[in-house]
C-alpha positions as CSV (number, residue, x, y, z in Angstrom):
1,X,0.0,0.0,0.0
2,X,1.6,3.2,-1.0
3,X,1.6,6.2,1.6
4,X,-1.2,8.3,-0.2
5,X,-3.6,5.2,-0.3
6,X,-2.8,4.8,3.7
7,X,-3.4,8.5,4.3
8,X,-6.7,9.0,2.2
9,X,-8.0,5.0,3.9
10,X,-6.6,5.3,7.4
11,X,-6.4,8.9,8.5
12,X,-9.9,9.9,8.7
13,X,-10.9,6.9,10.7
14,X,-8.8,8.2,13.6
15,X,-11.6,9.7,15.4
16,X,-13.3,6.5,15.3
17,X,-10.0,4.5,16.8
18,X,-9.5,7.4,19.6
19,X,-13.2,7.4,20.6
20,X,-13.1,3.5,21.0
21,X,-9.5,3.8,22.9
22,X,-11.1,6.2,25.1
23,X,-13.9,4.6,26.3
24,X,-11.7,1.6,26.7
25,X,-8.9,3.4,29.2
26,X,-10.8,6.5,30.4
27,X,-7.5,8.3,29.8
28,X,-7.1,11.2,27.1
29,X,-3.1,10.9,26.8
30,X,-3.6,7.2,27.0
31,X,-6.2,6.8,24.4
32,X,-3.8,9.0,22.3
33,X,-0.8,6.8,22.7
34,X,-2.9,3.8,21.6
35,X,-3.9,5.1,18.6
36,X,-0.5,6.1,18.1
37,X,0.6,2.4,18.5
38,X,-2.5,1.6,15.9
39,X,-1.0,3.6,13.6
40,X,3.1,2.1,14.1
41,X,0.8,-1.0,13.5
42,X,-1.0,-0.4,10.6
43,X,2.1,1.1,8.8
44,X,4.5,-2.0,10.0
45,X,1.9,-4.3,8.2
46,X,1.0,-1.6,5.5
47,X,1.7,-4.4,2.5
48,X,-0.8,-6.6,3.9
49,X,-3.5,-4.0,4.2
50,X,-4.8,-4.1,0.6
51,X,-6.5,-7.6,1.7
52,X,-8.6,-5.4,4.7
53,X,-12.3,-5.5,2.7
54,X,-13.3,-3.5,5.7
55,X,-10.5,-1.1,7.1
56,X,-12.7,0.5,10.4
57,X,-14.1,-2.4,11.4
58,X,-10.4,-3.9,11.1
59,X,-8.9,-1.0,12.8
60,X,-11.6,-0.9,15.7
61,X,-10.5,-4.9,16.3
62,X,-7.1,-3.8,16.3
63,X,-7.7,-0.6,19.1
64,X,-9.7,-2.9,20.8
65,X,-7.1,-5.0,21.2
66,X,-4.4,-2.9,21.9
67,X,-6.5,-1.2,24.8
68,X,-6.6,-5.0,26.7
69,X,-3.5,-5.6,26.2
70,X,-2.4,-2.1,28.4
71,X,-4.8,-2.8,30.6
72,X,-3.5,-6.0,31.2
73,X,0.0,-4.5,31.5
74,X,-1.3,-2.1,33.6
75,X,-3.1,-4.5,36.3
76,X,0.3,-7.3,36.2
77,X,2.6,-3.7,37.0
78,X,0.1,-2.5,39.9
79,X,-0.1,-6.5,41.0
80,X,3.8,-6.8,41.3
81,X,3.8,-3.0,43.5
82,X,2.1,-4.3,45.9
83,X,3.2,-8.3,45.9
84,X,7.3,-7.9,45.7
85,X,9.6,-5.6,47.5
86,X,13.3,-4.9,46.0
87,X,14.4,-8.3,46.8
88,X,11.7,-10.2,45.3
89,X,10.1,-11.4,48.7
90,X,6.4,-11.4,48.7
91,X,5.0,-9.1,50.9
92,X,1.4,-7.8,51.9
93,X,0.1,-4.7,50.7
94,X,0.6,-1.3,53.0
95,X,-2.1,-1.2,55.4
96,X,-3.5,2.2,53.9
97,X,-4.3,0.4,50.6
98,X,-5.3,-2.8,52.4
99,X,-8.0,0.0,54.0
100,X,-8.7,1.9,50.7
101,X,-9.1,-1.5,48.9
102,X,-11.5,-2.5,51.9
103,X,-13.4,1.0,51.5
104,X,-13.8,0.4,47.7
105,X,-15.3,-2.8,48.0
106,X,-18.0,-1.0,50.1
107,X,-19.0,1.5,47.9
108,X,-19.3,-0.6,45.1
109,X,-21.4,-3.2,46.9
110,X,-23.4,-0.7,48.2
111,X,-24.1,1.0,45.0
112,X,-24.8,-2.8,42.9
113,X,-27.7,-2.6,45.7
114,X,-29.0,0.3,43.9
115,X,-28.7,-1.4,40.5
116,X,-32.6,-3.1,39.5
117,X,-32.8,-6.6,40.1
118,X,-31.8,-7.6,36.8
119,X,-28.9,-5.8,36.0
120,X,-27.6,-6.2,39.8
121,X,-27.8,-10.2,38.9
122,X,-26.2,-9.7,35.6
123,X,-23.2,-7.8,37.2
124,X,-23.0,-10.2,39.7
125,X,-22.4,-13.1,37.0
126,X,-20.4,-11.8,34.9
127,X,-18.0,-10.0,37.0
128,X,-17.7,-11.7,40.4
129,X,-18.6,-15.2,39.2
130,X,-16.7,-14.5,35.8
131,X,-19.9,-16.0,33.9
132,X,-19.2,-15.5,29.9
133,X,-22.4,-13.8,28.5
134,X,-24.0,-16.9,27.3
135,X,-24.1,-18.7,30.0
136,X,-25.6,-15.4,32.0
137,X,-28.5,-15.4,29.0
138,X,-29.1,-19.2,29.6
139,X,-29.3,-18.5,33.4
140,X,-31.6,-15.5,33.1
141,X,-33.6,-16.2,30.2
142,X,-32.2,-13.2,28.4
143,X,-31.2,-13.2,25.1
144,X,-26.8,-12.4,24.8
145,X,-27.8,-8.8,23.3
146,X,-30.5,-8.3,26.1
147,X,-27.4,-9.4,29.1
148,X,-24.5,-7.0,27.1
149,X,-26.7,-4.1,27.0
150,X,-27.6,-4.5,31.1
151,X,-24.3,-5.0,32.0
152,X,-23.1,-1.6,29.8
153,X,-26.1,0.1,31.3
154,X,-24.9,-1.2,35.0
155,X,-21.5,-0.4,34.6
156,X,-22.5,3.3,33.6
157,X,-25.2,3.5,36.7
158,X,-22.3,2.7,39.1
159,X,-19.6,5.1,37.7
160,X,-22.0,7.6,38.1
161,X,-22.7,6.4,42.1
162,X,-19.1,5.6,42.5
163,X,-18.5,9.4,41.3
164,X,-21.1,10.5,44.3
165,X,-19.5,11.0,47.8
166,X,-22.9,9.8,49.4
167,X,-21.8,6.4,49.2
């Protein structure tokens, strides 16, 4: 693919790749630096792109992607701060995040309580009993669009209560 093809294909779905980054890691600077890395991406593999039949849905899979895989780096980093000291012996975490953890988990139970029913259930399944969507449908007797849409719909309802200090 030569550089004016990439440009005039690529380019303008950047707004599309940044939005999706965003909402993935709720960081501005971060959600720029993964598009960034889409982009190192895209142009690495740049002779290969001519097969892409649909180049946003593509790149979208691709963002997507990159956005787990930081969070994932991100979660392993935090997990090792508070697991290893210098030497590598395991230690326990500092009792003021041992306390902050402790005060979290509070809050967020207490606002799941203020979820409905349903979606309370929903969130339950798929996040504390790490039920894949399926599963949560044949349990519930929702349909696998029906159980995505609660849980997006939860997961908004409690970052707007987690945001509240009444909790």
């Amino acid at each position: 693919m030569k550089h004016e093809q990439f440009k005039r294909i690529w380019i303008p779905l950047s707004s599309s790749f940044y939005n999706v980054a965003l909402h993935f890691l709720e960081d501005e600077a971060d959600a720029e630096d993964a598009v960034q890395d889409l982009y190192v991406r895209l142009w690495n593999s740049k002779d290969d792109l001519e097969k892409v039949q649909n180049p946003k849905a593509y790149g979208l899979t691709l963002i997507r992607n990159i956005c787990i895989d930081r969070i994932r780096q991100k979660n392993i980093r935090r997990s090792e701060e508070l697991t290893e000291d210098r030497t590598g012996h395991i230690t326990s975490p500092p009792e003021d995040i041992k306390a902050i953890d402790r005060e979290s988990a509070r809050r967020l139970l207490k606002a799941m309580q203020m979820l409905p029913q349903q979606q309370r259930t929903v969130m339950f399944c798929r996040f504390f009993k790490d039920m894949d969507i399926k599963d949560i449908a044949r349990q519930t007797g929702l349909s696998n669009v029906n159980v995505r849409v609660m849980i997006t719909r939860a997961r908004s309802t409690l970052k707007k209560l987690l945001k509240t200090e009444n909790l």
